[in-house]
Backbone bond lengths (Angstrom), bond angles and torsions (degrees), N, CA, C in turn:
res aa  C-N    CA-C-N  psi(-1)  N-CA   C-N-CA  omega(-1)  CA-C   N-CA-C  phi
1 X - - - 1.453 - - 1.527 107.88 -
2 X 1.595 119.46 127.07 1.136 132.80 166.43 1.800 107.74 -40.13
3 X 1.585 114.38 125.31 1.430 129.07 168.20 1.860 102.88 -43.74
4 X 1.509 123.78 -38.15 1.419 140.45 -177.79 1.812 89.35 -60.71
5 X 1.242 117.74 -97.53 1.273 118.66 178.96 2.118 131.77 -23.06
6 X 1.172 86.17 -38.12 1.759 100.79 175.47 1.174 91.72 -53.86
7 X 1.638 127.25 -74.57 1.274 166.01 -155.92 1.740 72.16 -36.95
8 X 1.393 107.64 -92.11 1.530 122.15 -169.20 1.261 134.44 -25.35
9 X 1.695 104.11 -37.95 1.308 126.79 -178.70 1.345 117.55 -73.43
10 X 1.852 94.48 -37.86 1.923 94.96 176.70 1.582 109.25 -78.86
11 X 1.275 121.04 -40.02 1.506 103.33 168.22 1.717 120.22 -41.62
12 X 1.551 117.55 -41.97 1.176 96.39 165.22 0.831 138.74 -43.41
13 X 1.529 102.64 -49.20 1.595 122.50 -163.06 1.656 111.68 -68.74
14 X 1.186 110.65 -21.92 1.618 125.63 -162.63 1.540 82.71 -109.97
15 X 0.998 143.48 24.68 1.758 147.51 162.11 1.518 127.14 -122.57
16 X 1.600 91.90 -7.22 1.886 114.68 -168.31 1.427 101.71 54.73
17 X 1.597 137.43 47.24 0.909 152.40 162.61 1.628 114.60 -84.01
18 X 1.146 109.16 -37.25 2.000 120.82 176.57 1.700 107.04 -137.78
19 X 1.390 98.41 107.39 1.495 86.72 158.09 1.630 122.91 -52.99
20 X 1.580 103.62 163.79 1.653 135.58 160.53 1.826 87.22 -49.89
21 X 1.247 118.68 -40.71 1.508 106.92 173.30 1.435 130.51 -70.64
22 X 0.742 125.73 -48.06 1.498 142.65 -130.21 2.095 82.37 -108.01
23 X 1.220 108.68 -39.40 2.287 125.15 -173.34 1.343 95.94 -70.09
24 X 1.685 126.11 -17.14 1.406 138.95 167.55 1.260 106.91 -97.81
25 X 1.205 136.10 -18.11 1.354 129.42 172.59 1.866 109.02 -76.01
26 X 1.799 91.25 -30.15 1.693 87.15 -157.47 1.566 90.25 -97.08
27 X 1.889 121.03 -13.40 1.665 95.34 162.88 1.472 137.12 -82.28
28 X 1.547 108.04 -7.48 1.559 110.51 174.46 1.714 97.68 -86.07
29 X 1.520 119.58 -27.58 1.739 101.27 161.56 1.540 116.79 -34.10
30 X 1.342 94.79 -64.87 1.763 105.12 -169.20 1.163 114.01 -70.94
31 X 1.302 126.11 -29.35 1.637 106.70 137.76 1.641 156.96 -56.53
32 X 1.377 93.58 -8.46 1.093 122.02 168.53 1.538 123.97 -81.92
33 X 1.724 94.20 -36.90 1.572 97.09 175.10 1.177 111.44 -79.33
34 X 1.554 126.10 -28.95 1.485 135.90 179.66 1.750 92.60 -40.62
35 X 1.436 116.45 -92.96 1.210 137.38 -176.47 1.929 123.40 -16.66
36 X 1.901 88.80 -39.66 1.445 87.24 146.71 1.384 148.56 -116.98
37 X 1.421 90.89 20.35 1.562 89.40 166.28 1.449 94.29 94.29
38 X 1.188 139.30 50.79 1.037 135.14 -170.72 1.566 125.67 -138.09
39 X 1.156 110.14 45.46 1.775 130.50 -173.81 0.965 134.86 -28.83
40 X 1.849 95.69 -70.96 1.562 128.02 -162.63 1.833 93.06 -67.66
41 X 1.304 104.99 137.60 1.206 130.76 176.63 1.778 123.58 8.30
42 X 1.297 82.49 53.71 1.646 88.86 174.54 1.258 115.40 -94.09
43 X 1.658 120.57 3.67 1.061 117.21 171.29 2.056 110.78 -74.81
44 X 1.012 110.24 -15.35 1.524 100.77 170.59 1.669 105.24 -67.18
45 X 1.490 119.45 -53.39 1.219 121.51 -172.69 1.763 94.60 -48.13
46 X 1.385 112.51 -59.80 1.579 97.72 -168.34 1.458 111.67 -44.26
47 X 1.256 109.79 -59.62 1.291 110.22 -168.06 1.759 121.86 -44.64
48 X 1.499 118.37 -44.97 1.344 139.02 169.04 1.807 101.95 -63.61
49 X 1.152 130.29 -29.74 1.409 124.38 172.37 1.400 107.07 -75.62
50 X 1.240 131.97 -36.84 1.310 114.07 179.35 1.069 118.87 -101.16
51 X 1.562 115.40 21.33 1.852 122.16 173.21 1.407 74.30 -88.63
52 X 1.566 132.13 -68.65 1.447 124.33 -164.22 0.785 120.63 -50.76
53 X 1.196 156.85 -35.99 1.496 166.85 89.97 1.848 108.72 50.62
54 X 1.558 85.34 -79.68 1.335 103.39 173.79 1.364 117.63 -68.80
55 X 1.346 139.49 -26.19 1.403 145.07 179.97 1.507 107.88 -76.53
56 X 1.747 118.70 -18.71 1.077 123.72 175.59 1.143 112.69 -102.76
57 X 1.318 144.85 -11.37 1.223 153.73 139.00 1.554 113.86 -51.99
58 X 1.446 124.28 -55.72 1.574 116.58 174.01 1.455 103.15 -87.92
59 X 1.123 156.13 33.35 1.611 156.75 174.67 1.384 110.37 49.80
60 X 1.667 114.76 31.82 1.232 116.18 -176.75 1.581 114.72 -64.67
61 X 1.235 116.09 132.99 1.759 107.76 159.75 1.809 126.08 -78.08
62 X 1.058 111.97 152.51 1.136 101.72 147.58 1.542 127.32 -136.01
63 X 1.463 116.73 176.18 1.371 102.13 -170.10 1.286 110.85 -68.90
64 X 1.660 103.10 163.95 1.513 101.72 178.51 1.441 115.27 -93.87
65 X 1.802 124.74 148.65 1.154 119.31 -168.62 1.536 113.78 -100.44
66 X 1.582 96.96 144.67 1.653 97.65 -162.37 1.135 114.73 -65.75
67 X 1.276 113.83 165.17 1.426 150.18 -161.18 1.691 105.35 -45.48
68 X 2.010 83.80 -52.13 1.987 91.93 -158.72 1.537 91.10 -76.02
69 X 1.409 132.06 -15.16 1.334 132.04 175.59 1.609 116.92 -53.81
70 X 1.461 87.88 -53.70 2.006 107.08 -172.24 1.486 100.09 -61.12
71 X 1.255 105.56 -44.80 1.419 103.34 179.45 1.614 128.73 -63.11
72 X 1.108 91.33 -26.14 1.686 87.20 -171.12 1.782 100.41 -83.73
73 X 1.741 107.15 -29.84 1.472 110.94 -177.07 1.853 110.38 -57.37
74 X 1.620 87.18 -34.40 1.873 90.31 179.09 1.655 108.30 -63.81
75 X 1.018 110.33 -44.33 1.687 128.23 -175.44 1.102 117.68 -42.25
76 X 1.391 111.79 -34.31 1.818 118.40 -175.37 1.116 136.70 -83.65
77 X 1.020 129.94 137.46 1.267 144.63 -160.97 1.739 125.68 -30.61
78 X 1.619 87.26 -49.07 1.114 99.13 169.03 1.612 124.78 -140.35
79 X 1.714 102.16 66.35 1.172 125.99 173.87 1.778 106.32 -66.53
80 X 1.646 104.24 -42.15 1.613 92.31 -167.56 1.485 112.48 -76.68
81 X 1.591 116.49 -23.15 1.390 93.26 -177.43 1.688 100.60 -86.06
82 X 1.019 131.21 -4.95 1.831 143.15 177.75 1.841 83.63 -64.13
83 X 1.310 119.70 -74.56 1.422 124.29 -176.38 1.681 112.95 -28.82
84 X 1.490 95.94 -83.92 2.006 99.58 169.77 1.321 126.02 -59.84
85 X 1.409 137.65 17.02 1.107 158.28 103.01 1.406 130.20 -6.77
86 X 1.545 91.07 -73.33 1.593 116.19 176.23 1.400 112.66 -68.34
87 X 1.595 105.80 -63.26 1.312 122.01 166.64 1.584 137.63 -28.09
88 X 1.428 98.47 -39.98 1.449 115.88 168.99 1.720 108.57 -76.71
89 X 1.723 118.76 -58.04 0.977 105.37 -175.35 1.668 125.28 -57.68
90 X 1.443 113.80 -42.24 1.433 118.26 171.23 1.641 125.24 -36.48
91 X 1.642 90.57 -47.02 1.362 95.97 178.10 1.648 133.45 -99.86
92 X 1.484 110.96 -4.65 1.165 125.86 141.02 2.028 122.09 -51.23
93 X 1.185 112.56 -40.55 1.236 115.60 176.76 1.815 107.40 -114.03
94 X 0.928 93.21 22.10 1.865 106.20 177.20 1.616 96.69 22.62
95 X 1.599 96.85 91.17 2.063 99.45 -171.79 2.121 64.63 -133.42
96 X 1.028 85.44 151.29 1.388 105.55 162.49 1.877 115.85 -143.71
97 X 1.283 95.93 112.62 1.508 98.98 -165.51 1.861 101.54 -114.07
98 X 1.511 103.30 167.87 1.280 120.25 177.68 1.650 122.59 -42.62
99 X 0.663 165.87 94.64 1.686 144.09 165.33 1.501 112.85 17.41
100 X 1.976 97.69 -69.02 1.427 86.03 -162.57 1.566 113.92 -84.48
101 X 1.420 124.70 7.26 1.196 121.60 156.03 1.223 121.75 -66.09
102 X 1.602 121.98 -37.75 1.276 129.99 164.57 1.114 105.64 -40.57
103 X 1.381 120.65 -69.68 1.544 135.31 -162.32 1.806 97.20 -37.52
104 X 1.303 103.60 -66.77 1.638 108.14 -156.46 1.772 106.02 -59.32
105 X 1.364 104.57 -41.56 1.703 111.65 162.30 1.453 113.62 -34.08
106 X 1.407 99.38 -47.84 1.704 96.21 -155.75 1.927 100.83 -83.86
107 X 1.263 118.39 -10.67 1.327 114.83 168.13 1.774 115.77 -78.30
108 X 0.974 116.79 -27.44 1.284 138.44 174.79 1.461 108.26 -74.33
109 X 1.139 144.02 -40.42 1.640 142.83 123.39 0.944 123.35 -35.17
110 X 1.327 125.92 -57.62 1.763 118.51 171.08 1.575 114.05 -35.70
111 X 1.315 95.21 -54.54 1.271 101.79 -164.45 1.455 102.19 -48.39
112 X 1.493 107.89 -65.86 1.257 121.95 -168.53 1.876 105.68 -39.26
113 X 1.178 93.77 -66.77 1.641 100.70 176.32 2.056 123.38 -19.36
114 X 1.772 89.03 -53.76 1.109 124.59 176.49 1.655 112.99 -49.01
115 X 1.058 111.51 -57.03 1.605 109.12 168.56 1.617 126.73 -92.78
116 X 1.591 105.37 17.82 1.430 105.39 168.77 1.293 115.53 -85.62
């Protein structure tokens, strides 16, 4: 994990923005991405995982993402390994999140994917 991102995470944490739980949820992520090789800018994904985190901890909503969005995320190339990605991490830390939190995760992987 980027020294920038740590930085980020403890302001949460020092805001009651991320639990002592949830800053352990998002460092075995980034160990997870280590393992695959997964560098390029996954610090946005971290950062957006532990807003979700926390939005699922206070019953926050968020909006839902449009249609022509979902679609194009299904469209890509490499939506399925973007999918078992997610899939693994969720259920490695048994987080069970919204759809459209999924959704926005899984663009945030693409990406990542995208510049590996």
């Amino acid at each position: 994990m980027q020294s920038e991102t740590k930085v980020k995470l403890n302001i949460l944490k020092d805001n009651n923005l991320l639990s002592e739980q949830e800053y352990e949820v998002i460092k075995r992520t980034d160990e997870y991405f280590d393992q695959l090789n997964l560098n390029e800018d996954r610090d946005m994904f971290l950062i957006h995982f532990s807003s979700a985190l926390h939005r699922l901890d206070s019953e926050e909503k968020i909006d839902e993402m449009p249609k022509i969005m979902i679609d194009e995320i299904e469209k890509n190339s490499k939506y399925d390994n973007a999918k078992k990605i997610i899939e693994s991490v969720l259920e490695e830390n048994k987080v069970t999140l919204s759809n459209t939190e999924v959704n926005y995760l899984l663009l945030h992987i693409l990406n990542i994917l995208e510049k590996k």
